[in-house]
N, CA, C and O atoms as CSV, one atom per row, in Angstrom:
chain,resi,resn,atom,element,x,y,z
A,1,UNK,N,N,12.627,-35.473,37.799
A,1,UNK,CA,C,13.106,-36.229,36.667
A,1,UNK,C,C,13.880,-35.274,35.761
A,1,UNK,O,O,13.558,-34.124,35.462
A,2,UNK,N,N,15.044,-36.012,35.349
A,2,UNK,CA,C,15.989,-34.964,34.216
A,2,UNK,C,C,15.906,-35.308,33.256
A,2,UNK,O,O,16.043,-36.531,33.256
A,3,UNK,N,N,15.677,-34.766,31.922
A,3,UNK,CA,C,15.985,-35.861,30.454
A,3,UNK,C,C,16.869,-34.595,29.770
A,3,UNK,O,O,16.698,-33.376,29.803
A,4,UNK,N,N,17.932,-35.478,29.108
A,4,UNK,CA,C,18.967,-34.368,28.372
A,4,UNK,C,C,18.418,-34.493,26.984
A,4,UNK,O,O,17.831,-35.494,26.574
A,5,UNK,N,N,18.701,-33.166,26.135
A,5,UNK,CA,C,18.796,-33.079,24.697
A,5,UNK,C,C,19.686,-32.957,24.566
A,5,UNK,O,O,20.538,-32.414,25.270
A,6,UNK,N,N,19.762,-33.707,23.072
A,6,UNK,CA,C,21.063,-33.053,22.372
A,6,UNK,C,C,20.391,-32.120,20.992
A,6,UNK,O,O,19.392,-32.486,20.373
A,7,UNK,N,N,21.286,-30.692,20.646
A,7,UNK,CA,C,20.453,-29.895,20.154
A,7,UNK,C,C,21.273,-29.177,19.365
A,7,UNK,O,O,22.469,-29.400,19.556
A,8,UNK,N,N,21.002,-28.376,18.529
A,8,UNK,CA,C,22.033,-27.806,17.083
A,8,UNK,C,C,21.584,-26.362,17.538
A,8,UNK,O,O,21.360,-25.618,16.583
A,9,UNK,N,N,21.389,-25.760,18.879
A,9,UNK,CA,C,21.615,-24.476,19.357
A,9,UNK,C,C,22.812,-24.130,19.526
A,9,UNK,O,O,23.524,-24.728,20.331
A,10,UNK,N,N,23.304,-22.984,18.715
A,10,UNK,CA,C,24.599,-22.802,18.844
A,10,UNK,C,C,25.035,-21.696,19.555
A,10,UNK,O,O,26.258,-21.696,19.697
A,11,UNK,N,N,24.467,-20.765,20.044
A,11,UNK,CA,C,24.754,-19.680,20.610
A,11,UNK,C,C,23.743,-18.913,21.938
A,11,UNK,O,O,22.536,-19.155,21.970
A,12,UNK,N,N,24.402,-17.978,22.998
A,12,UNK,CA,C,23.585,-17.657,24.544
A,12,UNK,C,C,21.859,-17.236,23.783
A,12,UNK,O,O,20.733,-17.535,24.181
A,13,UNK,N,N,22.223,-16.598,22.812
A,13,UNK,CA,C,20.831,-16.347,22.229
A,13,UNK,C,C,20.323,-17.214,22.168
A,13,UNK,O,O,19.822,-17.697,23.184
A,14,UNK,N,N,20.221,-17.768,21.052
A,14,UNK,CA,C,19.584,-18.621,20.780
A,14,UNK,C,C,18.842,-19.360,21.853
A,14,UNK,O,O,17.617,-19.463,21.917
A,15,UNK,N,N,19.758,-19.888,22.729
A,15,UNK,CA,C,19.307,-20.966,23.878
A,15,UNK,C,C,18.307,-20.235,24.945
A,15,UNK,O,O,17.412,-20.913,25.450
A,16,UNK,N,N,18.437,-19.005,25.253
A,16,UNK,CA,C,17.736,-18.075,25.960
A,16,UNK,C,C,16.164,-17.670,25.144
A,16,UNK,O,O,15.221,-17.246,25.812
A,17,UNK,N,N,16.073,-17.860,23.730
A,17,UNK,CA,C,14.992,-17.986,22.954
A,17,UNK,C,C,14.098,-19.275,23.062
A,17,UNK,O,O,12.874,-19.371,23.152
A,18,UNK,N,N,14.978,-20.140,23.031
A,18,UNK,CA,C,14.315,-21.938,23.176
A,18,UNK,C,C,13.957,-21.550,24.402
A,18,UNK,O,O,12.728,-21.536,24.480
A,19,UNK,N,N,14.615,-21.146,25.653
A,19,UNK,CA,C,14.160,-21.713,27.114
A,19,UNK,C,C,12.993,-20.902,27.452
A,19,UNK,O,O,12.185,-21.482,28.179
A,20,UNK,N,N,12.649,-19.500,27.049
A,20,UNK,CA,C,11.709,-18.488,27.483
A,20,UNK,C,C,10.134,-18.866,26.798
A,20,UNK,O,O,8.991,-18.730,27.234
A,21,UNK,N,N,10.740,-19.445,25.414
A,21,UNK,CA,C,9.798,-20.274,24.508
A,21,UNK,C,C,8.871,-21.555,25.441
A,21,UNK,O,O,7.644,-21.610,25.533
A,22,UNK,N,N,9.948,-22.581,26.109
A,22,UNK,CA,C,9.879,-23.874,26.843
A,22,UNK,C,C,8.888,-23.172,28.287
A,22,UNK,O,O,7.728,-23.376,28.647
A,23,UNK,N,N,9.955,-22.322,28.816
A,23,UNK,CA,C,8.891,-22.056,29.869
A,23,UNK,C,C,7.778,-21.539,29.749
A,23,UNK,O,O,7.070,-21.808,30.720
A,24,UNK,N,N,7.232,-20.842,28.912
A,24,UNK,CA,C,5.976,-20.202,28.567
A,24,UNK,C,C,4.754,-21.441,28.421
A,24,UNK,O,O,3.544,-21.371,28.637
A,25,UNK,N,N,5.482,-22.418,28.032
A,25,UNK,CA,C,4.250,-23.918,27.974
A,25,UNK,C,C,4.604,-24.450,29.454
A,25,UNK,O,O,3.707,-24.737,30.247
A,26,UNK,N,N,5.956,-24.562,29.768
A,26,UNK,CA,C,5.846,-24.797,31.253
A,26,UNK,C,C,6.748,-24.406,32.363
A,26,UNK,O,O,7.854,-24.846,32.676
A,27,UNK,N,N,6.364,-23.922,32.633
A,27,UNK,CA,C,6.371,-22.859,33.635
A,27,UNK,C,C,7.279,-23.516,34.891
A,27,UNK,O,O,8.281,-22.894,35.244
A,28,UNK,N,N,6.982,-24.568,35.452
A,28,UNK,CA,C,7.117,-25.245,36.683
A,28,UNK,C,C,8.810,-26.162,36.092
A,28,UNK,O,O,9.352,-26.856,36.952
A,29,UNK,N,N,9.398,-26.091,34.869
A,29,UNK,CA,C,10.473,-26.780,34.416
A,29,UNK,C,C,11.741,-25.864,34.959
A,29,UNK,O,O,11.769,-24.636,35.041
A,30,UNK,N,N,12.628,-26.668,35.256
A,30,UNK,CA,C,13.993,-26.220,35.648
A,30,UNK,C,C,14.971,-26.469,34.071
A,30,UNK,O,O,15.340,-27.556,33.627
A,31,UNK,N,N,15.188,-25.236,33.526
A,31,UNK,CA,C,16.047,-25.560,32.250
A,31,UNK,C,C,17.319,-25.147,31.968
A,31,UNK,O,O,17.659,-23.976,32.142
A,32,UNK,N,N,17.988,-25.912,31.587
A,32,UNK,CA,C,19.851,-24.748,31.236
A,32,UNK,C,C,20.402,-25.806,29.809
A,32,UNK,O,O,20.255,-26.902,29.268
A,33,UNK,N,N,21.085,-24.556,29.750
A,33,UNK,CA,C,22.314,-25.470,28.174
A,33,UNK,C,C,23.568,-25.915,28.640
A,33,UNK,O,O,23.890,-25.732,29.814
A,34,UNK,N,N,24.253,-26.441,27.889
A,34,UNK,CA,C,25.527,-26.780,28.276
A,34,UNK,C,C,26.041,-26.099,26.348
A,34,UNK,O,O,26.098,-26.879,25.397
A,35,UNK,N,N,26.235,-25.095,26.264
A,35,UNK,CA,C,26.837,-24.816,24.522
A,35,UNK,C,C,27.965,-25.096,24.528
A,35,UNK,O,O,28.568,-25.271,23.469
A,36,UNK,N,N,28.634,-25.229,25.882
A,36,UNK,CA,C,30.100,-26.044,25.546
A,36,UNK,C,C,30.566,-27.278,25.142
A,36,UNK,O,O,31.685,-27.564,24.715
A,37,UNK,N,N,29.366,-28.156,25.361
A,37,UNK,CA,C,29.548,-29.561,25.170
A,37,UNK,C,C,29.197,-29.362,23.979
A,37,UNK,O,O,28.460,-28.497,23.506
A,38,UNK,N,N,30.070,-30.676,23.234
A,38,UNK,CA,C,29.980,-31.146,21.982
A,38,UNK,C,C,28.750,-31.066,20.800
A,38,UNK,O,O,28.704,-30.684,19.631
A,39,UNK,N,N,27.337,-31.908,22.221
A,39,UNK,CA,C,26.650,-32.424,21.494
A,39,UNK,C,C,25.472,-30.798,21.998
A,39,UNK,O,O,24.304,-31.028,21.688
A,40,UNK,N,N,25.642,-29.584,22.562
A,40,UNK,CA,C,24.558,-28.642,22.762
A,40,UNK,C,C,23.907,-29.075,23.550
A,40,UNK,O,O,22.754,-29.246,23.156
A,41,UNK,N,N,24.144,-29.440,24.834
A,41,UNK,CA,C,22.926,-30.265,25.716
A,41,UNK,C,C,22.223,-28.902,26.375
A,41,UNK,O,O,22.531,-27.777,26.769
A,42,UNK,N,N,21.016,-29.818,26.216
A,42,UNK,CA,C,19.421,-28.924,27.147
A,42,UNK,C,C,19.313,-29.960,28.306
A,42,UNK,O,O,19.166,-31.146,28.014
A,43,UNK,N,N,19.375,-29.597,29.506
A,43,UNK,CA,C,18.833,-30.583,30.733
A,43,UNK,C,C,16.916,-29.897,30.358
A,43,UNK,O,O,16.340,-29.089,29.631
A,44,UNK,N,N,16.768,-30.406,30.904
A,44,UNK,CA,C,14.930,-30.169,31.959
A,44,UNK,C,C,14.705,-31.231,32.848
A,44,UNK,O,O,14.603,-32.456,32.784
A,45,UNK,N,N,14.657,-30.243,33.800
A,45,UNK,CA,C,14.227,-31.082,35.071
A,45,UNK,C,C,12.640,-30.309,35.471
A,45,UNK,O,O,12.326,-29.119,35.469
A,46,UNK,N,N,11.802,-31.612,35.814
A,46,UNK,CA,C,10.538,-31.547,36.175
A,46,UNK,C,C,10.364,-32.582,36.809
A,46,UNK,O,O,11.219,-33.467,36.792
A,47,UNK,N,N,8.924,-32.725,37.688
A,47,UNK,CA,C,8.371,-33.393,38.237
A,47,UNK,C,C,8.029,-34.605,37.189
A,47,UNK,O,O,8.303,-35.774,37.463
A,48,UNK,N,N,7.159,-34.059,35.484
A,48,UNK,CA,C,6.955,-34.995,34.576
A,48,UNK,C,C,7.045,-34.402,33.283
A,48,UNK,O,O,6.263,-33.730,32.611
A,49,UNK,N,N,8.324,-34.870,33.092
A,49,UNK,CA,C,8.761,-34.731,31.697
A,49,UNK,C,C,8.347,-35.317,30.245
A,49,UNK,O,O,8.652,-36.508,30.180
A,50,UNK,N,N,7.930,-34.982,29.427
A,50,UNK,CA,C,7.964,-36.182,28.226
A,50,UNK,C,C,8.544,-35.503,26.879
A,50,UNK,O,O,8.115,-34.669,26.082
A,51,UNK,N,N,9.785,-36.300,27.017
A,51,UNK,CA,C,10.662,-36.080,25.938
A,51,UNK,C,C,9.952,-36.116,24.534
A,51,UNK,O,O,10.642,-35.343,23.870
A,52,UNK,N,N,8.951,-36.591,23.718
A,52,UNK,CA,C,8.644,-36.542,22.713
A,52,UNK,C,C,7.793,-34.930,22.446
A,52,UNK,O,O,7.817,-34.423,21.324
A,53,UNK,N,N,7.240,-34.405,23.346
A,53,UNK,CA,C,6.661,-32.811,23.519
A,53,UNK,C,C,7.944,-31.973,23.424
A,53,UNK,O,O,8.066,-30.958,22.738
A,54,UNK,N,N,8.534,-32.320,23.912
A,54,UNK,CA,C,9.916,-31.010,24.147
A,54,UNK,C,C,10.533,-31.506,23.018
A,54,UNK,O,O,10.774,-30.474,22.391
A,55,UNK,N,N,10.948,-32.446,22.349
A,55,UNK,CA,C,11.324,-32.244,20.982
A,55,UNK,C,C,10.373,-31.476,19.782
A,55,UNK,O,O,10.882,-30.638,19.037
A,56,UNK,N,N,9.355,-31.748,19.714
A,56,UNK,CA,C,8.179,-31.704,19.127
A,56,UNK,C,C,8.193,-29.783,19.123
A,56,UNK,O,O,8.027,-29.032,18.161
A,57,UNK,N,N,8.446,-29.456,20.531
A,57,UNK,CA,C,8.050,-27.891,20.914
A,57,UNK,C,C,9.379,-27.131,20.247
A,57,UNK,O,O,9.201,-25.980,19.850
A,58,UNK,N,N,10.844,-27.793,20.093
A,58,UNK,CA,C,11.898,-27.270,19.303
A,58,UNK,C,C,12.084,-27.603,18.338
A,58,UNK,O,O,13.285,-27.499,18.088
A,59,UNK,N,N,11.662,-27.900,17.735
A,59,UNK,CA,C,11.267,-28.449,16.166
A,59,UNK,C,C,10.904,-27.661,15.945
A,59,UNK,O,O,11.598,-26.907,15.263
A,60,UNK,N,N,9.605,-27.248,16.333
A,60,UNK,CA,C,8.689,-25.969,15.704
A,60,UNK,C,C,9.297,-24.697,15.773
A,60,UNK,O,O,8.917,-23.932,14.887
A,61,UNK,N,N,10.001,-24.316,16.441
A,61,UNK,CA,C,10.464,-23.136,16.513
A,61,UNK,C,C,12.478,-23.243,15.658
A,61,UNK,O,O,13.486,-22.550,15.794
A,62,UNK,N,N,12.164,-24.392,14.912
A,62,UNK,CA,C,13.032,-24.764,13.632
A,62,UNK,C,C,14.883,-24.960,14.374
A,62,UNK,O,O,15.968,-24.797,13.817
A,63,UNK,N,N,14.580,-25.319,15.646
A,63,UNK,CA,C,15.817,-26.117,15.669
A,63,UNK,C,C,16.010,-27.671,15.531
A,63,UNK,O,O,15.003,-28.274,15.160
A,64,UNK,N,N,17.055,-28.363,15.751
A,64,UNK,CA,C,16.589,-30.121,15.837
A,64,UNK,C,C,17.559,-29.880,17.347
A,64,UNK,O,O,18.441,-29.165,17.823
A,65,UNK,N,N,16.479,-31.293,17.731
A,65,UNK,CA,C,16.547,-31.778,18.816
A,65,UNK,C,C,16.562,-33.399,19.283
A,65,UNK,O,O,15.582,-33.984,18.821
A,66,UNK,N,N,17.063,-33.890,19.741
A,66,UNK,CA,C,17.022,-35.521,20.037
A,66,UNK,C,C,16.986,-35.789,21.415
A,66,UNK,O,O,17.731,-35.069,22.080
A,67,UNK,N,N,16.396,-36.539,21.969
A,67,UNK,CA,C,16.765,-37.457,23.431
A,67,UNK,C,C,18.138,-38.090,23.522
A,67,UNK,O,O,18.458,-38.837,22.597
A,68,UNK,N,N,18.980,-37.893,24.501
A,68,UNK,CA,C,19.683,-38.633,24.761
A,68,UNK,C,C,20.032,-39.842,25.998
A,68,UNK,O,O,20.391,-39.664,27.162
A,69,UNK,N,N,19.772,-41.127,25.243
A,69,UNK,CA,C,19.513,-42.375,26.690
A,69,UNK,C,C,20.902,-42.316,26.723
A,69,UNK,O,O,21.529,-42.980,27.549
């Protein structure tokens, strides 16, 4: 399963901070950015995703984050 964010990470840092952050809770997630696109997209791909945790988990570490349907 894939669910995209859209996210106000603006730079390789940064996004390399969120993802090392993300994998440390899970481990078994496939993650990348897109900082070229418009909207900052985060894919994660997993077996079982739930978009309200992975917002919840970049929040805290004081970026914003949204689901995108």
């Amino acid at each position: 399963m894939i669910e995209v964010f859209k996210t106000n990470i603006q730079n390789i840092k940064e996004a390399y901070f969120v993802m090392s952050q993300l994998l440390k809770r899970f481990p078994d997630y496939k993650i990348n950015f897109d900082l070229e696109d418009c909207d900052n997209i985060l894919r994660i791909d997993g077996t079982v995703v739930h978009p309200q945790i992975i917002v919840e988990c970049i929040t805290a570490l004081g970026y914003e984050c949204a689901e995108l349907t």
